[in-house]
C-alpha positions, 0 to 999 in steps of 0.5 A, a space after each residue: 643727690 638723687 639715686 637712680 630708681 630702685 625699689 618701687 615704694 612699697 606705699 604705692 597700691 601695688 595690688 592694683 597695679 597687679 591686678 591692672 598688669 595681669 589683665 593687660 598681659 591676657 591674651 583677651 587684652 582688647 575686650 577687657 581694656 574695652 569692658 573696663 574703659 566703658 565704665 568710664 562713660 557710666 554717668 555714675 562714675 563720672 560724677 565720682 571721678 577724680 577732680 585731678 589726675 597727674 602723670 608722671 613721666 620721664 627718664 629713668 634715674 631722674 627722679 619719678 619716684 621721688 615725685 610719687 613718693 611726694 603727691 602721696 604723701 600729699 594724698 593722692 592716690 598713686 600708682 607706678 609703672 601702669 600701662 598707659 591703655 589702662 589708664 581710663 580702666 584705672 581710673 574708673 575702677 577707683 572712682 567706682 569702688 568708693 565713689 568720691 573718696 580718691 578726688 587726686 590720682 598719681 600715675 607713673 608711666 614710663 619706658 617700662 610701657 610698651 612703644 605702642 601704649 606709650 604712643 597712645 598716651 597722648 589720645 588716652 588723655 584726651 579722652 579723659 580730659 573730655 569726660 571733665 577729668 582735669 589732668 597734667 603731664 609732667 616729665 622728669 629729665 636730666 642730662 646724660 652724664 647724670 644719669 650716668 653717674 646715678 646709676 654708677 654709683 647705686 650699681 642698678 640696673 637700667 630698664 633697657 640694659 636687658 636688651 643688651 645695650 650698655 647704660 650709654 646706649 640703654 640712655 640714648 635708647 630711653 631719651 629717643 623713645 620717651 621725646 613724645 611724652 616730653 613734647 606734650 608734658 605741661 611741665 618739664 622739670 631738669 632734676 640734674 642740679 637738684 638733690 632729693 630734699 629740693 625736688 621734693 619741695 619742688 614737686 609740693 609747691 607746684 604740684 601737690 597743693 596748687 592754691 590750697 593751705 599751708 604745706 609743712 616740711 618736717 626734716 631731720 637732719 644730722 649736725 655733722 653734715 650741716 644744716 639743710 639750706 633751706 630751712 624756715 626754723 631749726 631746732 636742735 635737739 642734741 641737748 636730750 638723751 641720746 638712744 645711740 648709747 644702748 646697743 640695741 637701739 643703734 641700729 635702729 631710726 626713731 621710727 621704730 617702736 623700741 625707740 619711740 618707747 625709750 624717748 617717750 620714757 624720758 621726761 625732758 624729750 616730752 617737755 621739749 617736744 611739747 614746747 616746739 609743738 606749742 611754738 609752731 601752733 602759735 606762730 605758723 597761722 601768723 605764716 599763713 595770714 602772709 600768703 606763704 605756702 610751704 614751711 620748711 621745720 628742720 630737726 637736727 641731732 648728732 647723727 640724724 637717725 634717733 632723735 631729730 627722726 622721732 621729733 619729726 614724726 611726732 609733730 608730723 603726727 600732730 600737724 596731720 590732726 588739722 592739716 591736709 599737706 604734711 610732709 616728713 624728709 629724713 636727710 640720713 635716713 634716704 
């Protein structure tokens, strides 16, 4: 299932953000919002802006940095919980520091904006939209009693509780002020019968490669929780040494350098690798030639943390030499 927000992903350009956020709490706010937002007409910048801009919205807990999370991976350039008046200010600070180099941004705006930004948005995308900067609004819901279990069962705290309210009423609030954005949203997208892996594909598909190449899900997974559902190939690595069995490995994911070495030193998990990777370079063009979009490369072992983990990243590593859109999903891992 879905986990309610936690930890902002500390992949997004936060130091951006910072600095965006320092600025919007400045008491010459206004003068500095209008400074930055009138690089925006500089015909210069203009021709270096992004090609696409999506805004993530939504109530907290359905799911928004999952999205984020899955458009970066796509390359776009993403930001979390940017105050809405800065947007124009945002987008014409990126534009300008390396032209044409972030042509896809990701913006995650929501109730952690003040009332009156949020009710600006809408007059904020408008003006964007006017200087040729094509831009989509997509909302994440879910129903209440979902949101209630998700931030049940991960015992985080609600952005409104701290005024007060029970997560009943902190829900209630966040629904009530977030319904501007949700009646303007192009897209409006119920996360409450999706888990993690699913909203992740649904967020590639329709929004992070629209007409462009073949998308590629690399997954691992554990055997001892089933096979993920939607999976094009599977392949099963138990057969290869297990880093489990030594001490000092356990604890760690096939993420971490000390067992990349360890499984980089074993003859047959080279071969293996090698084999599947000569596999999939064979046989996905033969996908693509059919007009698919997304492939969906499960990876499973015993426990879904060592092995399976490495192969995953490896091929990833691999297919991201010649593909724009890889993504990588570690079931036992999230």
């Amino acid at each position: 299932m879905l986990r309610a927000a936690g930890a902002r992903n500390p992949h997004l350009h936060l130091s951006t953000l910072r600095f965006l956020r320092a600025v919007h709490t400045q008491p010459a706010f206004a003068r500095h919002v209008h400074k930055m937002t009138s690089i925006v007409e500089n015909p210069i910048v203009h021709n270096a802006a992004p090609n696409r801009l999506i805004v993530v919205s939504g109530l907290s807990g359905s799911g928004k940095t999952i999205a984020l999370r899955t458009l970066e991976d796509l390359d776009y350039y993403c930001v979390d919980n940017l105050p809405s008046a800065l947007l124009p200010a945002f987008v014409a600070a990126v534009a300008q520091a390396q032209p044409g180099r972030h042509q896809r941004m990701a913006v995650g705006i929501d109730v952690r904006n003040r009332a009156e930004d949020l009710n600006k948005l809408p007059q904020v995308l408008a003006g964007l939209g006017s200087q040729g900067i094509e831009h989509q609004l997509i909302f994440l819901d879910a129903r209440d009693d979902v949101l209630f279990k998700r931030y049940s069962d991960t015992r985080r705290r609600h952005p409104l509780t701290g005024e007060g309210l029970s997560l009943n009423d902190a829900i209630a609030r966040e629904r009530k002020l977030m319904r501007p954005l949700s009646s303007i949203a192009e897209r409006v997208i119920d996360t409450s019968d999706l888990n993690v892996h699913q909203l992740r594909r649904l967020i590639a598909t329709e929004l992070g490669m629209a007409d462009g190449p073949l998308s590629l899900m690399f997954e691992s997974f554990a055997y001892k929780r089933g096979v993920p559902a939607d999976a094009d190939f599977v392949f099963d690595a138990r057969c290869l040494p297990n880093p489990h069995w030594d001490a000092q490995l356990r604890p760690l994911s096939g993420r971490d350098a000390a067992v990349r070495r360890w499984l980089e030193d074993k003859p047959e998990v080279v071969q293996y690798l090698n084999q599947v990777r000569d596999f999939l370079d064979t046989w996905l063009p033969r996908f693509e030639a059919e007009n698919r979009s997304y492939v969906t490369i499960c990876i499973g072992c015993t426990g879904g943390r060592h092995r399976s983990v490495y192969l995953c990243e490896r091929l990833a590593e691999h297919f991201r030499a010649s593909r724009e859109q890889v993504l990588t999903f570690h079931r036992e891992l999230e």
